[in-house]
C-alpha positions as CSV (number, residue, x, y, z in Angstrom):
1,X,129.2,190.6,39.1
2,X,129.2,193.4,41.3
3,X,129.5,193.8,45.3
4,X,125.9,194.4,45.7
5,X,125.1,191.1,43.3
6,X,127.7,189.3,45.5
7,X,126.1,190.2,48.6
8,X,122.7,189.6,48.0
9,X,124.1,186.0,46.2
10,X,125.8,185.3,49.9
11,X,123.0,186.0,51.8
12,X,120.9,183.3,49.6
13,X,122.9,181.0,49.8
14,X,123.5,181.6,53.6
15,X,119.5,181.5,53.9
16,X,118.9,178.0,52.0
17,X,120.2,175.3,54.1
18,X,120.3,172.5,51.6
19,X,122.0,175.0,48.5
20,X,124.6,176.4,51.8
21,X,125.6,172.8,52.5
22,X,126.5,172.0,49.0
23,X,128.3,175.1,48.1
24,X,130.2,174.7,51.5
25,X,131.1,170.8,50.5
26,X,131.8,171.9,47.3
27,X,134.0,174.9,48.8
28,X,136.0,173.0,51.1
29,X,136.8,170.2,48.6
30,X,138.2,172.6,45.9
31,X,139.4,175.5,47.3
32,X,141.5,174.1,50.5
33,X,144.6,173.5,48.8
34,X,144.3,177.4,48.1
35,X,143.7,178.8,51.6
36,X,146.5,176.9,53.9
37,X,147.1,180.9,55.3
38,X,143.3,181.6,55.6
39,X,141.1,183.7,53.2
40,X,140.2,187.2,54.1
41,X,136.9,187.7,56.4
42,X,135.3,190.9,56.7
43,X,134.2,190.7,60.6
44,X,131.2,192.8,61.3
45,X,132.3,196.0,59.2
46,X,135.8,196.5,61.5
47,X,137.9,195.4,58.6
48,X,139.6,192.2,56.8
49,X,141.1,189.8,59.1
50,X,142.4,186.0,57.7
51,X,140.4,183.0,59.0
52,X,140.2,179.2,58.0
53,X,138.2,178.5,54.9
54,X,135.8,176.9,56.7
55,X,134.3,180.1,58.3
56,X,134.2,181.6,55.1
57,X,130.6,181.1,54.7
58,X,129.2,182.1,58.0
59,X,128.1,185.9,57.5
60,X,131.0,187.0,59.5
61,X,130.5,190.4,57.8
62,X,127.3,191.0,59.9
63,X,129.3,189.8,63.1
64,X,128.0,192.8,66.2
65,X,124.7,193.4,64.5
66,X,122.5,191.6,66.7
67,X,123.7,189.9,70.0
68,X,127.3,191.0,70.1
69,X,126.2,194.4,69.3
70,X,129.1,196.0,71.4
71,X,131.7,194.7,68.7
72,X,133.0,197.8,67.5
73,X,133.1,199.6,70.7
74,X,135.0,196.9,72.1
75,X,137.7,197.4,69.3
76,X,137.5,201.2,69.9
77,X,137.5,200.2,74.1
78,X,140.7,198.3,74.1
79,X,143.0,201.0,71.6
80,X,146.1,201.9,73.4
81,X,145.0,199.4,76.7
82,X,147.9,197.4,77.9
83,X,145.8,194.4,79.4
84,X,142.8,192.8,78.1
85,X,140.8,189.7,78.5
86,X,138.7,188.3,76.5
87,X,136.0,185.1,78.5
88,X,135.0,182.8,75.8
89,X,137.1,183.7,73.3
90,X,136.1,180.7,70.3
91,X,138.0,181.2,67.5
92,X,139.0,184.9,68.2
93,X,136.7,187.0,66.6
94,X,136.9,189.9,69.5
95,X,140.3,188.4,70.7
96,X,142.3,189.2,67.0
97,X,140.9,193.0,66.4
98,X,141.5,194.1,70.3
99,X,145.3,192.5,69.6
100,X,145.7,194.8,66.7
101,X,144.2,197.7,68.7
102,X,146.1,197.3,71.8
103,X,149.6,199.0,73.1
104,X,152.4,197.9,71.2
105,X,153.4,196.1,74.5
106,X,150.1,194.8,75.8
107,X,148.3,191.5,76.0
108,X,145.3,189.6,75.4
109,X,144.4,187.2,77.6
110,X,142.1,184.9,75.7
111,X,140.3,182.5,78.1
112,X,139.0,179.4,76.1
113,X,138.7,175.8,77.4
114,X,137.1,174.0,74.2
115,X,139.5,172.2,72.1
116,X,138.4,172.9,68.5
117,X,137.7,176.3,69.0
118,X,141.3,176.7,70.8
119,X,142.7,174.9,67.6
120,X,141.3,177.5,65.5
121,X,141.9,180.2,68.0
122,X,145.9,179.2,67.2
123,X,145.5,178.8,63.8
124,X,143.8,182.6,63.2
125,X,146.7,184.1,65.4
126,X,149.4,182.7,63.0
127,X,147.1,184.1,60.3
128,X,146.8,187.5,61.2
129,X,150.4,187.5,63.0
130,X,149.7,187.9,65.9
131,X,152.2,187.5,68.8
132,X,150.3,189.9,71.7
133,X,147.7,187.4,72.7
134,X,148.2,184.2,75.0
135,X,145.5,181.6,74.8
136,X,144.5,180.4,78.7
137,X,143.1,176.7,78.3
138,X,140.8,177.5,81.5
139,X,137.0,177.1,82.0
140,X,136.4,181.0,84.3
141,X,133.8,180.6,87.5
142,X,133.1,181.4,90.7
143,X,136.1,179.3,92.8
144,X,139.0,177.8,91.1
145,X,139.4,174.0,90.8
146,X,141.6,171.4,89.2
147,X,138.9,169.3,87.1
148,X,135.2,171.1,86.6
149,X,133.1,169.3,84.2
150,X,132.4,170.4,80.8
151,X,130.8,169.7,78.0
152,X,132.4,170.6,74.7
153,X,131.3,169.8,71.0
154,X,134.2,167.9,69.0
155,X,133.8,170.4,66.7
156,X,134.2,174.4,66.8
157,X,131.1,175.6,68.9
158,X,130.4,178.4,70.9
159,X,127.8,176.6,72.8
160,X,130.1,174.4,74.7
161,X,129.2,175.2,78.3
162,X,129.1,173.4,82.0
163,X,125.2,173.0,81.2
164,X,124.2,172.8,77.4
165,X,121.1,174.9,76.7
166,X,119.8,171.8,74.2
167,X,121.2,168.7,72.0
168,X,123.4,167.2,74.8
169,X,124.3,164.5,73.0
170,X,126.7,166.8,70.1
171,X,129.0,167.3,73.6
172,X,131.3,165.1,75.3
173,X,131.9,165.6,78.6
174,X,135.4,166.4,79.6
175,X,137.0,167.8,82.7
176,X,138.8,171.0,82.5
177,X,140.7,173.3,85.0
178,X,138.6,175.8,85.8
179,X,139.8,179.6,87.6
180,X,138.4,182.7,88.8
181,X,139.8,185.8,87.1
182,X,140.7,186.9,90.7
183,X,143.4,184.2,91.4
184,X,144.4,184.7,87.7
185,X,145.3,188.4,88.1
186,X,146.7,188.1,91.7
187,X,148.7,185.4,90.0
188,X,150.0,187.0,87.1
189,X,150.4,190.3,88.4
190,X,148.6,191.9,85.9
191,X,145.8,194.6,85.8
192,X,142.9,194.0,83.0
193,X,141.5,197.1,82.2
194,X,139.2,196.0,79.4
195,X,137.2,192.6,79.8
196,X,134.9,190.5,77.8
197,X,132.8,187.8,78.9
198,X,130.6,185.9,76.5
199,X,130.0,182.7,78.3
200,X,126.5,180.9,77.8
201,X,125.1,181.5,81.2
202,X,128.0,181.5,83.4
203,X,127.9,185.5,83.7
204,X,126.8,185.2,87.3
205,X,130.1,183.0,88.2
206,X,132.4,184.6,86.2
207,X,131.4,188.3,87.7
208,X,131.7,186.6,91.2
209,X,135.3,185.1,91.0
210,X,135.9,188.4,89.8
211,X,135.0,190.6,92.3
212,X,138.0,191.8,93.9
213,X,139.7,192.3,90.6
214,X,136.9,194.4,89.6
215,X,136.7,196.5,92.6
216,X,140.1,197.2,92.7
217,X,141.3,198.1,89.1
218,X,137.7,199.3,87.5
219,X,137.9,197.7,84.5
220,X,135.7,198.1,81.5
221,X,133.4,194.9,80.8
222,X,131.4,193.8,77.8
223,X,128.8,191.1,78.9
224,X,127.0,188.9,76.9
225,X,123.5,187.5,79.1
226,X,122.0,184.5,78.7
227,X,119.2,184.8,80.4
228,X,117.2,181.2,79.4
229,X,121.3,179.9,80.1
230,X,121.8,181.7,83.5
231,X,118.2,179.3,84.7
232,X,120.8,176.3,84.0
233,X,123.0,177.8,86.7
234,X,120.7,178.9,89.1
235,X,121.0,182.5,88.5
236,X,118.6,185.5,86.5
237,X,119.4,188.5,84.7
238,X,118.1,190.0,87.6
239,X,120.7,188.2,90.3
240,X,123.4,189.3,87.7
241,X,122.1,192.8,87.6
242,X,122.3,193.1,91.3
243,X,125.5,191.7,91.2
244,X,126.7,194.7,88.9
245,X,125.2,197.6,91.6
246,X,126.8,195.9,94.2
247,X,130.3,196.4,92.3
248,X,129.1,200.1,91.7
249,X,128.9,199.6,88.0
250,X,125.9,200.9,85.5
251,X,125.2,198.8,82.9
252,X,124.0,200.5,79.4
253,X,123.2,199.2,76.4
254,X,125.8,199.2,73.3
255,X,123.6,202.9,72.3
256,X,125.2,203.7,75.5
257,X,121.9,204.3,77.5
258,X,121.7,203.1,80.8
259,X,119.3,200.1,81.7
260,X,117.5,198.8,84.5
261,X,117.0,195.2,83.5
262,X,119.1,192.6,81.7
263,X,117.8,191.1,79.0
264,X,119.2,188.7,75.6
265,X,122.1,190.9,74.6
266,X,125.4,192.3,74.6
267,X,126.1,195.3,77.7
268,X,128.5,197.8,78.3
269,X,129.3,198.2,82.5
270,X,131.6,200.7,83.9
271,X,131.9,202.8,86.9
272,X,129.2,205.0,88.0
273,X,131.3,207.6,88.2
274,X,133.0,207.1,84.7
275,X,132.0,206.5,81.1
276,X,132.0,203.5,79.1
277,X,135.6,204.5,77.8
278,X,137.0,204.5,81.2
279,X,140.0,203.2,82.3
């Protein structure tokens, strides 16, 4: 069978519910004791990476075509950078390629505070070697705090949020630290000059506690807006839009055209006196 039969075979299955279920069951059962180091996963064209046999069958290969459609650029955004962080990090699917594309020195901060996901987050950096990214256990807001509530699935999920969108009753709620990316720069002396923040309607908070950090050291962000999510906070896409001028950013699209309203989507900001590869 060729690549093009395998394909369109993969995106049947991935289609039909009831057939995906049973191939996955049937996947799990028999071919575990074959991937203990991970199977190769094609993630959204950018190349072969390992990841847990469970995530085999999730269309990985079309990761950045729709909503995170800044994936590439964000692997071509953080080559050579020293500092990166990455705000919602799940299992590491924008964490693992910006670790291979970073300076032989740098770091990747990967914020995640849900437990399964972090579990899988550890497992895919000892699968793909990697020793240049440092997994922070913290919830990222407005003001930092000791115990924030949260509301996590038991299960790898990037849903989990401090206000679930729908199906409250897949998340338990836990209490978490929770910091501002401010306090987390002043106290790790460090300057991010590529971030990513992907975190089910908490852009508003997260841009906030980040202000100063921002302003100062101009980095490169890739948002991800929520806008039915932000409601749950009591923010917009148009609060978080303001939010962005008042830092002196643009935001454009991931065509690199410059936008005047937030919508569902992935974003590129920068200076307005720079280009989306600044910094």
């Amino acid at each position: 069978m060729g690549p093009l039969a395998n394909s369109k075979l993969a995106d049947f299955i991935r289609r039909n519910f009831l057939l995906k279920s049973l191939v996955r069951g049937v996947y799990q059962i028999f071919i575990f004791p074959f991937t203990r180091k991970g199977v190769d996963v094609n993630i959204g064209g950018a190349g072969k990476y390992r990841l847990d046999y469970i995530f085999a069958l999730r269309g990985y290969d079309g990761f950045g075509d729709k909503h995170n459609a800044g994936f590439r650029k964000w692997i071509d955004c953080c080559r050579d950078k020293k500092i990166v962080f990455d705000v919602g990090a799940h299992i590491g699917l924008y964490t693992i390629p910006a670790a291979k594309a970073i300076r032989q020195d740098g770091r990747v901060y990967a914020f995640e505070p849900g437990a399964a996901n972090r579990k899988y987050l550890m497992r895919h950096f000892k699968y793909n070697n990697v020793s240049n990214a440092i997994i922070a256990p913290y919830l990222v807001g407005e003001e930092s705090k000791k115990e924030q509530l949260f509301y996590e699935n038991k299960k790898t999920d990037p849903m989990n949020s401090l206000h679930p969108k729908k199906n409250v009753w897949l998340y338990k709620r836990v209490y978490r630290e929770q910091v501002t990316l401010d306090d987390f720069v002043r106290w790790n002396n460090i300057e991010p000059q590529v971030i990513k923040i992907d975190v089910e309607g908490a852009e508003y908070c997260v841009l906030k506690g980040a202000y100063e950090a921002i302003k100062r050291y101009s980095p490169v962000i890739f948002l991800s807006v929520h806008p039915k999510q932000l409601g749950l906070f009591g923010s917009s896409a148009a609060e978080v839009l303001e939010l962005i001028n008042s830092l002196q950013y643009t935001a454009h699209n991931c065509n690199g055209e410059k936008v005047s309203e937030l919508d569902f989507g992935e974003y590129i900001l920068s200076k307005k006196t720079g280009s989306i590869d600044n910094g």
